[in-house]
Jmol script that loads the backbone (N, CA, C; Angstrom):
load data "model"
ATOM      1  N   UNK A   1       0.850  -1.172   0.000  1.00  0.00           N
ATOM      2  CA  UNK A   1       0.000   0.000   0.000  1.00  0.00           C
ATOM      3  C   UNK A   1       0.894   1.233   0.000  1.00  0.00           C
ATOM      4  N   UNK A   2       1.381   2.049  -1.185  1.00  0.00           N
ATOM      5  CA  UNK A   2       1.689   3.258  -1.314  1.00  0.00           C
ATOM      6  C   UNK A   2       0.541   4.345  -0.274  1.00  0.00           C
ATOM      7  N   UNK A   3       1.515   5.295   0.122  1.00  0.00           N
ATOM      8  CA  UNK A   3       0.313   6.427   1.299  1.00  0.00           C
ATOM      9  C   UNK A   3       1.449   7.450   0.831  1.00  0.00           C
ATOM     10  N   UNK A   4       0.780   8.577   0.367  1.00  0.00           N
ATOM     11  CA  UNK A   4       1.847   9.893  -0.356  1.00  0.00           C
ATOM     12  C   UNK A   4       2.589  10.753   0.952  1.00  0.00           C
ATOM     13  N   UNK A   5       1.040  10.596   1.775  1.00  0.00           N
ATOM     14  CA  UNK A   5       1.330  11.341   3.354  1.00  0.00           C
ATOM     15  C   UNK A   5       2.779  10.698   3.920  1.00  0.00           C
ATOM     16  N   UNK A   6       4.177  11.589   4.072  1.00  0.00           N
ATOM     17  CA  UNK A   6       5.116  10.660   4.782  1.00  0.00           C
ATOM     18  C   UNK A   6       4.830  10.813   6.196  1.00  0.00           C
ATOM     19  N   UNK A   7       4.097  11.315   6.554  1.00  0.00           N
ATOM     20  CA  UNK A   7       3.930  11.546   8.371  1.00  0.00           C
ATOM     21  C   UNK A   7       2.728  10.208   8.847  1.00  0.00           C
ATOM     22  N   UNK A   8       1.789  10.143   8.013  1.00  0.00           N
ATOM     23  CA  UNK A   8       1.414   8.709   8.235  1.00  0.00           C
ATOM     24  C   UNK A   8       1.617   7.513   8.160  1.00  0.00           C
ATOM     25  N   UNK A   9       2.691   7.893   6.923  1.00  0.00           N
ATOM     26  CA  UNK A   9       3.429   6.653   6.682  1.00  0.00           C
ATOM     27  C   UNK A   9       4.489   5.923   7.625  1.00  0.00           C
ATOM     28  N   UNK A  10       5.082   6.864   8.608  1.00  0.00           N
ATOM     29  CA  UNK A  10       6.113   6.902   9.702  1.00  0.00           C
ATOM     30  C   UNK A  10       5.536   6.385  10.811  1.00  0.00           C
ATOM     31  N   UNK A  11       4.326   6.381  11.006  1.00  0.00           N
ATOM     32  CA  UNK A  11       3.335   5.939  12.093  1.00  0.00           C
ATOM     33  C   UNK A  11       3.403   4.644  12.233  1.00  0.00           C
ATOM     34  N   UNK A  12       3.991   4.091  13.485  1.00  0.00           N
ATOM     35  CA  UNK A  12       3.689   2.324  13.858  1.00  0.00           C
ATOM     36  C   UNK A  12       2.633   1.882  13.506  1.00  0.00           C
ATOM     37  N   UNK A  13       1.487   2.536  13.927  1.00  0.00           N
ATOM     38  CA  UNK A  13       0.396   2.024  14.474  1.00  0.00           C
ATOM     39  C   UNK A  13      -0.225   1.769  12.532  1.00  0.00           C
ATOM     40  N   UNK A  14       0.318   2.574  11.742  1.00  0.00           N
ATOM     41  CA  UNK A  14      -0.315   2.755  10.727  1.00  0.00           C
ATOM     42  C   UNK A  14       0.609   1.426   9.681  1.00  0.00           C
ATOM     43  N   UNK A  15       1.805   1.413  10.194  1.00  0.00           N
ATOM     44  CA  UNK A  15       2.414   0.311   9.493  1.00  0.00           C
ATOM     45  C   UNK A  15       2.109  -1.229   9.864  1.00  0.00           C
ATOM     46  N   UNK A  16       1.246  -1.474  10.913  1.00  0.00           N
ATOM     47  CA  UNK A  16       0.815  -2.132  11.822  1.00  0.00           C
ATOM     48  C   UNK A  16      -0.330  -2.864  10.963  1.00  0.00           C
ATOM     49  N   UNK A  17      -0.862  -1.687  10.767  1.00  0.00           N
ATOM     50  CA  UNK A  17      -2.321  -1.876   9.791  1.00  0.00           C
ATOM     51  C   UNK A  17      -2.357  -2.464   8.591  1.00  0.00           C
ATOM     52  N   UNK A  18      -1.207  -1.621   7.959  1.00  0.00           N
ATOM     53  CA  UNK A  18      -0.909  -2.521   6.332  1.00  0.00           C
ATOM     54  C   UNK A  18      -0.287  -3.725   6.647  1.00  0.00           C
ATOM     55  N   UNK A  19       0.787  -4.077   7.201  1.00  0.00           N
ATOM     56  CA  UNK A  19       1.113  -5.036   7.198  1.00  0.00           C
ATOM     57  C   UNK A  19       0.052  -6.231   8.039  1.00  0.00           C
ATOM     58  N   UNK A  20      -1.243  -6.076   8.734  1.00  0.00           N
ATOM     59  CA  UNK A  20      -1.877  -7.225   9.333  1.00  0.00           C
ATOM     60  C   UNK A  20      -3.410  -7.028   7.651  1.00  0.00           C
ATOM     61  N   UNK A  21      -3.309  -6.511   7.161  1.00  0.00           N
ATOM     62  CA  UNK A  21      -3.918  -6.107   5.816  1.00  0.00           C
ATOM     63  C   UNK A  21      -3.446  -7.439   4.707  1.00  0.00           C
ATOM     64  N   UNK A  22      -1.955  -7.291   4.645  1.00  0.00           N
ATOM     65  CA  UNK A  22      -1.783  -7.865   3.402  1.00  0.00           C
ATOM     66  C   UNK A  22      -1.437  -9.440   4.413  1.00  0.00           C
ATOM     67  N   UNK A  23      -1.461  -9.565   5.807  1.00  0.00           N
ATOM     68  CA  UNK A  23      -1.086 -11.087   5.945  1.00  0.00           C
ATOM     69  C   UNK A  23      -2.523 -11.607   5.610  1.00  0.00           C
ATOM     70  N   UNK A  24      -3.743 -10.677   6.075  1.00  0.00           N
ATOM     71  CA  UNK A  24      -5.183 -11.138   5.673  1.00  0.00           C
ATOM     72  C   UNK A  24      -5.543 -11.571   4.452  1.00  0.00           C
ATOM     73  N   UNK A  25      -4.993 -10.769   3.310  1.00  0.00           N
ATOM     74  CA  UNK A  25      -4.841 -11.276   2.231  1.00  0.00           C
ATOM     75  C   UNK A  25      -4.308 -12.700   1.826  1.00  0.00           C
ATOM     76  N   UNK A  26      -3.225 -12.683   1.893  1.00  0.00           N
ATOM     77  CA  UNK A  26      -2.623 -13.817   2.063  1.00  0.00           C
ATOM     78  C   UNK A  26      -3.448 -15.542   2.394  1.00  0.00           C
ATOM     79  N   UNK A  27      -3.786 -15.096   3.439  1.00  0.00           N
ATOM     80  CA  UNK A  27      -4.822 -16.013   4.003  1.00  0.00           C
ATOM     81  C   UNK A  27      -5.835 -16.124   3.625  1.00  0.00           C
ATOM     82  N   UNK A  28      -6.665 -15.277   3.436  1.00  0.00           N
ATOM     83  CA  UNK A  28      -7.841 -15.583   2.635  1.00  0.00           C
ATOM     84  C   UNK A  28      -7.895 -16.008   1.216  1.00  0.00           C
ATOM     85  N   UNK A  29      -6.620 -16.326   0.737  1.00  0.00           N
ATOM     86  CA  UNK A  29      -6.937 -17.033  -0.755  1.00  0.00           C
ATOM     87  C   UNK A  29      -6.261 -18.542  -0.453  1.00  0.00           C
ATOM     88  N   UNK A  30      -6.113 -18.984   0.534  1.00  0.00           N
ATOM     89  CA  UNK A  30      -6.079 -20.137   0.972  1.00  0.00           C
ATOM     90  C   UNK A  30      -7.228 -20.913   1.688  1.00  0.00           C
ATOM     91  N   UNK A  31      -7.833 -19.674   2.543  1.00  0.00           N
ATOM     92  CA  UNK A  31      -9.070 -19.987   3.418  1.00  0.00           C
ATOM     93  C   UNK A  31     -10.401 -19.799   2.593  1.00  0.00           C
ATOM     94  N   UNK A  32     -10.415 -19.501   0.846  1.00  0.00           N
ATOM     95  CA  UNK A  32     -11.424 -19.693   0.271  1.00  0.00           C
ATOM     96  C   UNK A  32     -11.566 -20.917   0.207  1.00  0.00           C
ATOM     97  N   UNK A  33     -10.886 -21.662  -0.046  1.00  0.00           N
ATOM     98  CA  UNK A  33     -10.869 -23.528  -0.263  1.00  0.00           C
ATOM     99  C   UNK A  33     -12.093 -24.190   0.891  1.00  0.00           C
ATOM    100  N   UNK A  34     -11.718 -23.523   1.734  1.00  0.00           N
ATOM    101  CA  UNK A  34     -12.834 -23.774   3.472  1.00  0.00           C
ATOM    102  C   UNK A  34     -13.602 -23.273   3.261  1.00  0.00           C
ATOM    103  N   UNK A  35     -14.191 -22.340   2.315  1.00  0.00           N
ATOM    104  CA  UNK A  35     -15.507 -21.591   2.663  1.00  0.00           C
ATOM    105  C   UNK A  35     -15.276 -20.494   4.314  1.00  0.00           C
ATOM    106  N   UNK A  36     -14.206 -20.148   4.183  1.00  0.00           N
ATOM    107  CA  UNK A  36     -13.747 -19.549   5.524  1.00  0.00           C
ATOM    108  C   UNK A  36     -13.255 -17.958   5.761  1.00  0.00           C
ATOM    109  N   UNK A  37     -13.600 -17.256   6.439  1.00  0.00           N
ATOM    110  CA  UNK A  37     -13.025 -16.139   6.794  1.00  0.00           C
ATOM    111  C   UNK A  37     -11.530 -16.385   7.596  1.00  0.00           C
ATOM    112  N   UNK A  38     -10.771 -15.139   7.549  1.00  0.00           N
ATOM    113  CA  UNK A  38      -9.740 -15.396   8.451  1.00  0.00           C
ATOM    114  C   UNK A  38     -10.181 -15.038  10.011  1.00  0.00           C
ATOM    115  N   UNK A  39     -11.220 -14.441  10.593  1.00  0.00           N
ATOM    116  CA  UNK A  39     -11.996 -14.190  11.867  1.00  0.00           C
ATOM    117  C   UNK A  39     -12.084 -16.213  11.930  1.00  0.00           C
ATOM    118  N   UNK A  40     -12.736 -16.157  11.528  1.00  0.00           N
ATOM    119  CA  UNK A  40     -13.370 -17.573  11.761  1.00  0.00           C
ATOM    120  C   UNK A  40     -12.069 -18.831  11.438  1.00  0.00           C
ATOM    121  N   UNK A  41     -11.425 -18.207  10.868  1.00  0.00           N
ATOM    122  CA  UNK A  41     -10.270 -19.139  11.047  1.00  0.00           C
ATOM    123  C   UNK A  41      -9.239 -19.054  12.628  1.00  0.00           C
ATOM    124  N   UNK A  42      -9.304 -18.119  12.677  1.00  0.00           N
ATOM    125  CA  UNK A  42      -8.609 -17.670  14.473  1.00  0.00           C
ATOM    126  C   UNK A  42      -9.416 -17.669  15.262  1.00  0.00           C
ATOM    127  N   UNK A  43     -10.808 -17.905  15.324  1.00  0.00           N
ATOM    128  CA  UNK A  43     -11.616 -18.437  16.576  1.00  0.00           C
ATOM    129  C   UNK A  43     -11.646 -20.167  16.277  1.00  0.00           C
ATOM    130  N   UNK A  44     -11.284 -20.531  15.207  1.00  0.00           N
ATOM    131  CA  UNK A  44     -11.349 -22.098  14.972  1.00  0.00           C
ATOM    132  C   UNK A  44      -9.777 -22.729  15.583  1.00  0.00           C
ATOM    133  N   UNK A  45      -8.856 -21.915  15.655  1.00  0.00           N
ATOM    134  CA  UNK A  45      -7.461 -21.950  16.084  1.00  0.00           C
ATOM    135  C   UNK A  45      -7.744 -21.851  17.739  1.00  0.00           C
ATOM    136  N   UNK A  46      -8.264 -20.882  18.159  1.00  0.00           N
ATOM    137  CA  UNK A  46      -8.277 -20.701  19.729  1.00  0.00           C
ATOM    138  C   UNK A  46      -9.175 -21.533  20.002  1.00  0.00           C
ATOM    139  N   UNK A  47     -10.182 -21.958  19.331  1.00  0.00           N
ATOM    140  CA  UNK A  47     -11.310 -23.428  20.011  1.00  0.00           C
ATOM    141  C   UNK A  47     -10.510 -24.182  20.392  1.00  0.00           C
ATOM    142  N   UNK A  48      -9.811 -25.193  18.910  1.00  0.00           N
ATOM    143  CA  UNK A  48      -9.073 -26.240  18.730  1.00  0.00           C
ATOM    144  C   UNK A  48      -7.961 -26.444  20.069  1.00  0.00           C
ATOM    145  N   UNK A  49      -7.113 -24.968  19.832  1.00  0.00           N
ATOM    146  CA  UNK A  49      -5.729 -25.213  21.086  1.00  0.00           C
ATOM    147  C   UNK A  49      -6.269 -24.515  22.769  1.00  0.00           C
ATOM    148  N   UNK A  50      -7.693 -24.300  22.823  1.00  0.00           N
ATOM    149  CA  UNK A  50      -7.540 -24.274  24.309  1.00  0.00           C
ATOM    150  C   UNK A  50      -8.632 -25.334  24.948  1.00  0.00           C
ATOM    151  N   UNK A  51      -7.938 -26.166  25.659  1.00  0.00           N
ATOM    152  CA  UNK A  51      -8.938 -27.328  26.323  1.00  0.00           C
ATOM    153  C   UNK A  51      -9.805 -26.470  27.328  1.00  0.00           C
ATOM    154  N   UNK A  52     -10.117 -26.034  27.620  1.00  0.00           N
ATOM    155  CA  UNK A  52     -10.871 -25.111  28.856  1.00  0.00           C
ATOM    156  C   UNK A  52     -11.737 -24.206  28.406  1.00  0.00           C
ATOM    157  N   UNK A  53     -11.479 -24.023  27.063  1.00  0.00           N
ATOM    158  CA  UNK A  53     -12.381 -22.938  26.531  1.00  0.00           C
ATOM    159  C   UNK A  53     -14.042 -23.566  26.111  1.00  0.00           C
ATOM    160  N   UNK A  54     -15.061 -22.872  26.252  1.00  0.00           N
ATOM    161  CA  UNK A  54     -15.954 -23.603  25.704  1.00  0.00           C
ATOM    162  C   UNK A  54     -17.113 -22.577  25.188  1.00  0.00           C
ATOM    163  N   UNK A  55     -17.831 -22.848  24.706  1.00  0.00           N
ATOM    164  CA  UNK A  55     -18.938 -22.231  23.914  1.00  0.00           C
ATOM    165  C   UNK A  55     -19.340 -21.058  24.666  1.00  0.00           C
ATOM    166  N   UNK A  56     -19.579 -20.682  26.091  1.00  0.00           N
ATOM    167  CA  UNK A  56     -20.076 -19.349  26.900  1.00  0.00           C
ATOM    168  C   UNK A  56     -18.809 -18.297  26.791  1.00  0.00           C
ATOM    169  N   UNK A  57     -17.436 -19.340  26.914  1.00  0.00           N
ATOM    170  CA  UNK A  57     -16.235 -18.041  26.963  1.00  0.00           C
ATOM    171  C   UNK A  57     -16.448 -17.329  25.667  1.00  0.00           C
TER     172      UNK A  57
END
end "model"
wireframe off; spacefill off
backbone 0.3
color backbone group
């Protein structure tokens, strides 16, 4: 993602953003195969690896 602004561009929080942007990408053309979001792929990850967790948490 080109941003012309260099003062936003310098921003953590904003480089933070693009870069969790394009890992989403990434993932979601793998997680089409599942019929899957990447949300629903990381609540299917935290089901799976926590024994204690259950449907009310």
């Amino acid at each position: 993602m080109y941003v012309e602004n260099s003062y936003l561009s310098k921003q953590l929080c904003f480089l933070f953003y693009v870069s969790s942007k394009e890992i989403i990408k990434k993932y979601t053309n793998y997680l089409k195969e599942y019929d899957l979001t990447y949300t629903g792929y990381i609540v299917l990850m935290a089901i799976e690896n926590d024994e204690k967790l259950n449907i009310k948490n």
